[in-house]
C-alpha positions as a LaTeX table, in Angstrom:
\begin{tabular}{lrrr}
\hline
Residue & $x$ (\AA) & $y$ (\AA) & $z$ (\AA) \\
\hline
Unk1 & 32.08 & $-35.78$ & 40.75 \\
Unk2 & 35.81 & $-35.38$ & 40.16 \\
Unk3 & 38.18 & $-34.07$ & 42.60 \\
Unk4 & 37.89 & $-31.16$ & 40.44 \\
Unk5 & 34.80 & $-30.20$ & 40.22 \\
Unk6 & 32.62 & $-29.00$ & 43.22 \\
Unk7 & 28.99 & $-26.88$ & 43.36 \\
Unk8 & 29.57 & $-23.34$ & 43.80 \\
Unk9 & 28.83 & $-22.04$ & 47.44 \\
Unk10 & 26.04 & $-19.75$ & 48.70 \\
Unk11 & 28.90 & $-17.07$ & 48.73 \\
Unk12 & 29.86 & $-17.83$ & 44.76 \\
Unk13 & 25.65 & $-17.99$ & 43.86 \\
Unk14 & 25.47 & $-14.69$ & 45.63 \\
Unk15 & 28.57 & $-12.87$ & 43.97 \\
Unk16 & 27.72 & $-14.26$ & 40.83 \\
Unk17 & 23.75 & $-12.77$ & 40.93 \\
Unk18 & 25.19 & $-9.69$ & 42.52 \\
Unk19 & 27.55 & $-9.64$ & 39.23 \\
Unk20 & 24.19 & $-10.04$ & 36.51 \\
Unk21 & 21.76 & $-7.66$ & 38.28 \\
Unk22 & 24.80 & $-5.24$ & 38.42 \\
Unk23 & 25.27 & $-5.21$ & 34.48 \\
Unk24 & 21.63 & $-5.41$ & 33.84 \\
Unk25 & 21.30 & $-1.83$ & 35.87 \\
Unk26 & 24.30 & $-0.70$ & 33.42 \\
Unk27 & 22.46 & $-1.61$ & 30.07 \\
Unk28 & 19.32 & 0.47 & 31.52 \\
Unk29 & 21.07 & 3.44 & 32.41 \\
Unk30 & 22.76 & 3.28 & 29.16 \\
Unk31 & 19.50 & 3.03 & 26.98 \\
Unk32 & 17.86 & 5.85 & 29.77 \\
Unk33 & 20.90 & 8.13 & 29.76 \\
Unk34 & 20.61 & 7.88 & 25.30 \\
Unk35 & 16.48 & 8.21 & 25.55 \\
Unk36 & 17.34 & 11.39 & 27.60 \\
Unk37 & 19.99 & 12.91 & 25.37 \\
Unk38 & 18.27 & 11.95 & 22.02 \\
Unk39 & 18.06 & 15.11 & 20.21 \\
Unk40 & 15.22 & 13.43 & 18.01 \\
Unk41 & 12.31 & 15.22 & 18.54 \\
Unk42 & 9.47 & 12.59 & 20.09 \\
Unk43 & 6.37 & 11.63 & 18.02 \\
Unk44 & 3.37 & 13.31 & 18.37 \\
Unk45 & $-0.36$ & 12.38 & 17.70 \\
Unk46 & $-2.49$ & 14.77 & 15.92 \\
Unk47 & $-6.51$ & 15.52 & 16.63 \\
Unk48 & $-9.03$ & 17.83 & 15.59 \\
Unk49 & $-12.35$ & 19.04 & 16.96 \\
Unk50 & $-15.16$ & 17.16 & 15.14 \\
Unk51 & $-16.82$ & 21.08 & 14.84 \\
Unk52 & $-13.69$ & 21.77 & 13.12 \\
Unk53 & $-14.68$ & 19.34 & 9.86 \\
Unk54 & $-17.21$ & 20.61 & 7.18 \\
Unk55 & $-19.45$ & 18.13 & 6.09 \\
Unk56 & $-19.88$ & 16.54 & 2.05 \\
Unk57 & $-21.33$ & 14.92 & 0.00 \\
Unk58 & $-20.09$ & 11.88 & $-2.05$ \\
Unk59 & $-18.39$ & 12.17 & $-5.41$ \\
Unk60 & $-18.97$ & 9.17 & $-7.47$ \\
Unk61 & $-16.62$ & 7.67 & $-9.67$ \\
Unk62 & $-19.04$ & 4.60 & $-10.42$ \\
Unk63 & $-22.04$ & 5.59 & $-8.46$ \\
Unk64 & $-23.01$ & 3.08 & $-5.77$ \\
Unk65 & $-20.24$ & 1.12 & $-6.33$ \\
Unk66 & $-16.85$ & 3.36 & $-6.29$ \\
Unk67 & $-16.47$ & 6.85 & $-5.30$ \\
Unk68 & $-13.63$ & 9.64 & $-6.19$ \\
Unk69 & $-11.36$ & 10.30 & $-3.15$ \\
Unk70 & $-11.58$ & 6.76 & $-1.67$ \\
Unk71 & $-9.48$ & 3.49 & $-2.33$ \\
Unk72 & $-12.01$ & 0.43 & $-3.53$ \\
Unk73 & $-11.10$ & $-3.11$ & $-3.37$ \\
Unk74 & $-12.16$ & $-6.00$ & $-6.44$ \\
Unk75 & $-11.55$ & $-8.99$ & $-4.67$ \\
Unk76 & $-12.16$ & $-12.87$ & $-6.12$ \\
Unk77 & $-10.06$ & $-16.20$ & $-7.02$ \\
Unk78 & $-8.08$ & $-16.25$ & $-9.82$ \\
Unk79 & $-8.63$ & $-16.45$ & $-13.81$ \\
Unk80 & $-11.95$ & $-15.10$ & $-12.66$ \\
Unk81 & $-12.19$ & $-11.84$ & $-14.64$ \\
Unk82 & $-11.00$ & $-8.82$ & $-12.23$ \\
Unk83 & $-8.59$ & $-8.29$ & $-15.41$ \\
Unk84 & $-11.45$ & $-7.64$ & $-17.47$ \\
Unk85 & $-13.23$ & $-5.82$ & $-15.35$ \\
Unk86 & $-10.24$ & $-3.87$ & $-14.96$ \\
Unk87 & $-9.64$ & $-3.35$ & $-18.18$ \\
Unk88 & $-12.96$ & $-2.10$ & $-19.10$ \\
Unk89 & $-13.43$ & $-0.06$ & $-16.29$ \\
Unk90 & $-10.26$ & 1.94 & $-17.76$ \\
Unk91 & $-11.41$ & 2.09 & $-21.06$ \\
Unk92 & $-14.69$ & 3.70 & $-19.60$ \\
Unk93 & $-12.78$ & 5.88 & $-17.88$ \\
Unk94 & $-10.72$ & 7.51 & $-20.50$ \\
Unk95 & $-14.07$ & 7.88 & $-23.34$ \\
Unk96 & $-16.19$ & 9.11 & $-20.18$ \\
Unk97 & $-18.66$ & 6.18 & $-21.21$ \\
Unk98 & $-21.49$ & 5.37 & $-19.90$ \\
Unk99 & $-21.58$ & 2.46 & $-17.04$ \\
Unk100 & $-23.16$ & $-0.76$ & $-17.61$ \\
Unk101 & $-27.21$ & $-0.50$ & $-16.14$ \\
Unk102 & $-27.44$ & 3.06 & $-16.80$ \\
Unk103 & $-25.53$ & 3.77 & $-13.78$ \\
Unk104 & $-24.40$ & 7.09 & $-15.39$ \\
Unk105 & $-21.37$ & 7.76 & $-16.73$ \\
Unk106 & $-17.58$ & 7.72 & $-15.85$ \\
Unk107 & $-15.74$ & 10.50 & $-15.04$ \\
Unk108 & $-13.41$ & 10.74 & $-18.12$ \\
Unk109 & $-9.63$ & 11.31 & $-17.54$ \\
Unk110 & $-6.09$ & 9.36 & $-17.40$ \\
Unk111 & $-6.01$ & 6.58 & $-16.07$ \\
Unk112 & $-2.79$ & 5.35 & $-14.15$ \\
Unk113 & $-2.36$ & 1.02 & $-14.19$ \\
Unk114 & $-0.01$ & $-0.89$ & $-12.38$ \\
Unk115 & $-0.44$ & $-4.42$ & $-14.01$ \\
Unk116 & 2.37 & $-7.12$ & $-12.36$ \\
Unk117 & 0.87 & $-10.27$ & $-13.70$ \\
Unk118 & $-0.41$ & $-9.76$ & $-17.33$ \\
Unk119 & 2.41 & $-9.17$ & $-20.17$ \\
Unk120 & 1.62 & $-5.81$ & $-21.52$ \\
Unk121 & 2.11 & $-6.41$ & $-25.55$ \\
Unk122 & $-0.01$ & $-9.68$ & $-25.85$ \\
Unk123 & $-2.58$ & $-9.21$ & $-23.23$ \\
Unk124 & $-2.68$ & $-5.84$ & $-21.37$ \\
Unk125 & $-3.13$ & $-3.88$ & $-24.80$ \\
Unk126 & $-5.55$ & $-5.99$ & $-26.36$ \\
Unk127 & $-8.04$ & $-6.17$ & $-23.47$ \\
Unk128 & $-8.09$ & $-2.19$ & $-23.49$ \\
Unk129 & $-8.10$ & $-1.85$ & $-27.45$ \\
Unk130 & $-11.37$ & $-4.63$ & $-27.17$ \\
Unk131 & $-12.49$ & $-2.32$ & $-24.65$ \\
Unk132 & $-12.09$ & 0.85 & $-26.51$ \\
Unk133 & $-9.91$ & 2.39 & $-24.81$ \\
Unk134 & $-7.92$ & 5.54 & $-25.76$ \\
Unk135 & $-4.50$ & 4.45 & $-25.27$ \\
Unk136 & $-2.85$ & 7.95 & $-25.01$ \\
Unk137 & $-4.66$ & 8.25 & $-21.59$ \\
Unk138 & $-3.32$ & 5.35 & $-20.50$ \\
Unk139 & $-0.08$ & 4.74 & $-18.33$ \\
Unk140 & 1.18 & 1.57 & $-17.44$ \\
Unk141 & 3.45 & 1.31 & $-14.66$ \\
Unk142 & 6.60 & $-0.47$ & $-15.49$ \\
Unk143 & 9.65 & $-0.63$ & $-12.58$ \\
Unk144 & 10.96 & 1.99 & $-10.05$ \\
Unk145 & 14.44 & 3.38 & $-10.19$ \\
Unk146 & 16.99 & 4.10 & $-7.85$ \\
Unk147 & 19.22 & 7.12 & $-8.37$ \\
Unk148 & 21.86 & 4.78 & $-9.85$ \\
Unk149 & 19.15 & 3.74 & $-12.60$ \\
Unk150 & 18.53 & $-0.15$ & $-11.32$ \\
Unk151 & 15.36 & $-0.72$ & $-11.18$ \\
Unk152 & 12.98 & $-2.42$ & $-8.63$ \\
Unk153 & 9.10 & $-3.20$ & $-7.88$ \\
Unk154 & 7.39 & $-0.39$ & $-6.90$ \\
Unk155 & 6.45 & $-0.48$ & $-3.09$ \\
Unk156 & 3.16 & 0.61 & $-1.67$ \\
Unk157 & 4.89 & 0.97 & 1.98 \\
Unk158 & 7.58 & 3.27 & 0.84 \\
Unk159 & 6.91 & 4.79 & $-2.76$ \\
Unk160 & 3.94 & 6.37 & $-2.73$ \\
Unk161 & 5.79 & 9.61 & $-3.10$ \\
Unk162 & 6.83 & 8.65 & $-6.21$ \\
Unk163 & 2.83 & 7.82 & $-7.19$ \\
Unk164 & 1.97 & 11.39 & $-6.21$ \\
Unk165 & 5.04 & 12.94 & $-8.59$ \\
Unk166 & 3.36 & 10.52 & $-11.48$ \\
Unk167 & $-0.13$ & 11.79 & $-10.37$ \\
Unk168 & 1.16 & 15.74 & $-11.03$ \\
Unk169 & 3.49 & 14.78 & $-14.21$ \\
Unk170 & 0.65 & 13.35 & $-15.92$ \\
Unk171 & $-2.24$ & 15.75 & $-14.61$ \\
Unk172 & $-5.97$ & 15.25 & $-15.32$ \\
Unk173 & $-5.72$ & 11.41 & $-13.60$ \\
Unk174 & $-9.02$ & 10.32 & $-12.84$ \\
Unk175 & $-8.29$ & 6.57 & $-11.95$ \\
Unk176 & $-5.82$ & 4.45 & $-10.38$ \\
Unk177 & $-5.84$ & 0.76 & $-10.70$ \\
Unk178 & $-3.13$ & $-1.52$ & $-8.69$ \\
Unk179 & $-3.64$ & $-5.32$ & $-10.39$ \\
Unk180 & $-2.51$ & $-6.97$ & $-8.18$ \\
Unk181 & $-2.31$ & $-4.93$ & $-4.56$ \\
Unk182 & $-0.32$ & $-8.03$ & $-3.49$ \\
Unk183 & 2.57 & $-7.95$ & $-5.98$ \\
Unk184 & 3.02 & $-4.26$ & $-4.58$ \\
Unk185 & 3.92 & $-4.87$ & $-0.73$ \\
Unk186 & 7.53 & $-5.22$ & $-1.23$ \\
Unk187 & 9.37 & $-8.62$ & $-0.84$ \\
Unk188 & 9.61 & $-10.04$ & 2.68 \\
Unk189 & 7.96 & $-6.91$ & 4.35 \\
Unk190 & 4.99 & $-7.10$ & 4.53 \\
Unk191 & 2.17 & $-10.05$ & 5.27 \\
Unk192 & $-0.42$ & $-10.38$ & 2.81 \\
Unk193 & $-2.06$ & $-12.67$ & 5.14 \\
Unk194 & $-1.84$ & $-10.44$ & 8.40 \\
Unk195 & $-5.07$ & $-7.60$ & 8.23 \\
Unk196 & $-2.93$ & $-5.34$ & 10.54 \\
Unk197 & $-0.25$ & $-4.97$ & 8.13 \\
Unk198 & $-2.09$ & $-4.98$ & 4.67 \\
Unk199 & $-4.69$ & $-1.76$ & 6.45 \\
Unk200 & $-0.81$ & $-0.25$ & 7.05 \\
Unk201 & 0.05 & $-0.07$ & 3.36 \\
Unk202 & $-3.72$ & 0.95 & 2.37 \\
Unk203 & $-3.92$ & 3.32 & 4.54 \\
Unk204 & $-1.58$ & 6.24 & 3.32 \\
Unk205 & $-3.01$ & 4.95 & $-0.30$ \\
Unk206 & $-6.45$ & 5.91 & 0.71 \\
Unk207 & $-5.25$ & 9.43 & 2.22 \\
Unk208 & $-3.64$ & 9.75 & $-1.41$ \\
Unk209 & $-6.65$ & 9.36 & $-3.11$ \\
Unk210 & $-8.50$ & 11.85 & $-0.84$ \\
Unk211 & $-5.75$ & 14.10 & $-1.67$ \\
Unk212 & $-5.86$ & 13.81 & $-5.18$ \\
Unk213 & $-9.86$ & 13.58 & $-5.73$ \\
Unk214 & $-9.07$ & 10.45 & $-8.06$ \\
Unk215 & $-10.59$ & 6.85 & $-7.26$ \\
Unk216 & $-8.00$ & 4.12 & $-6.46$ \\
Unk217 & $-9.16$ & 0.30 & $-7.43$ \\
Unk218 & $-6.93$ & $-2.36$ & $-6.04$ \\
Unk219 & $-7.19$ & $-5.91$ & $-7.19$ \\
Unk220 & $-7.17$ & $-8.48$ & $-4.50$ \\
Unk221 & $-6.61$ & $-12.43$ & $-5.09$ \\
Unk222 & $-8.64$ & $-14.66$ & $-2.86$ \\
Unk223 & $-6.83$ & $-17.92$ & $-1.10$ \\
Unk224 & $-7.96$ & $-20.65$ & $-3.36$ \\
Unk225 & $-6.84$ & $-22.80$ & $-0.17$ \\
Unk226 & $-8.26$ & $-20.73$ & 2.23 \\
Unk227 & $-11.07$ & $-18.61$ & 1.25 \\
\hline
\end{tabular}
């Protein structure tokens, strides 16, 4: 040690943790003193009487498999035909065919696709015309636009509104198919891999179908690594 340089005494310790515990009281009677004045309004949780719910029955969109009101998941490894079953499913859905096993027949009406992976003009469109589809009822989801007109992805966290205004444009929806949910969670925002956040996002979507009476099919990739 220098002739400069020397420990700090007791006295200088003391003054100096006197000095921190000092400013750390300021910065929480700041952030109390702004809680306090906040003219937000506090959240709230809502509940309901169990007496206060009427019981129903089941409306089936696929009976046994998918029902109307609910969100359903198709979930396997790539290249592995969810497209296909997709795609048929839809064109079901818009004759008001009859399902495979004489499970009855599909409840015919629009049908509303969000397809991120499959180019519409050389794939999309020829899986639904081999399927029979009636392309009128069809709407394919293309990108979301901001009031300036550039577009973006559509986000499942934060755009559902605009689902719901597409739901009462169109009218008569029946089915909703998200291919894949994945490509839909907004970049950077949400973790496919985290269960907590993914039940966030498909949450609200399920209340929308409830809403709306309409199934909701969402197309899920497996890990090839991990699952």
């Amino acid at each position: 040690m220098t002739n400069s340089e020397r420990y700090p005494s007791a006295a200088e310790m003391q003054a100096f943790n006197d000095g921190l515990r000092a400013r750390k009281a300021d910065v929480v009677s700041m952030h109390t003193r702004a809680a306090l004045t906040s003219t937000a309004p506090p959240p709230t949780l809502d509940s309901a009487q169990a007496s206060t719910f009427q019981m129903r029955g089941l409306r089936w969109f696929w009976p046994g498999r998918f029902a109307m009101g609910k969100l359903g998941l198709i979930g396997g490894l790539p290249d592995k035909g969810k497209g296909l079953i997709s795609a048929d499913m839809i064109a079901r859905t818009t004759s008001g065919d009859q399902w495979p096993c004489n499970e009855g027949a599909a409840p015919k009406g629009d049908v509303i696709w969000f397809t991120a992976e499959d180019d519409v003009s050389d794939t999309v469109i020829p899986r639904l015309t081999a399927a029979g589809a009636e392309l009128d009822r069809v709407h394919i989801i293309g990108m979301a636009r901001e009031p300036n007109g550039s577009p973006r992805m559509f986000n499942l966290a934060t755009d559902l509104p605009l689902l719901q205004q597409k739901l009462d444009q169109i009218g008569g929806v029946t089915l909703v198919v998200i291919d894949p949910v994945s490509a839909y969670l907004g970049i950077g925002k949400i973790n496919n891999s985290s269960t907590t956040d993914v039940r966030g996002v498909l949450s609200p979507l399920t209340k929308l179908a409830e809403e709306n009476a309409i199934a909701i099919i969402g197309i899920m990739h497996f890990n090839k690594k991990n699952d």
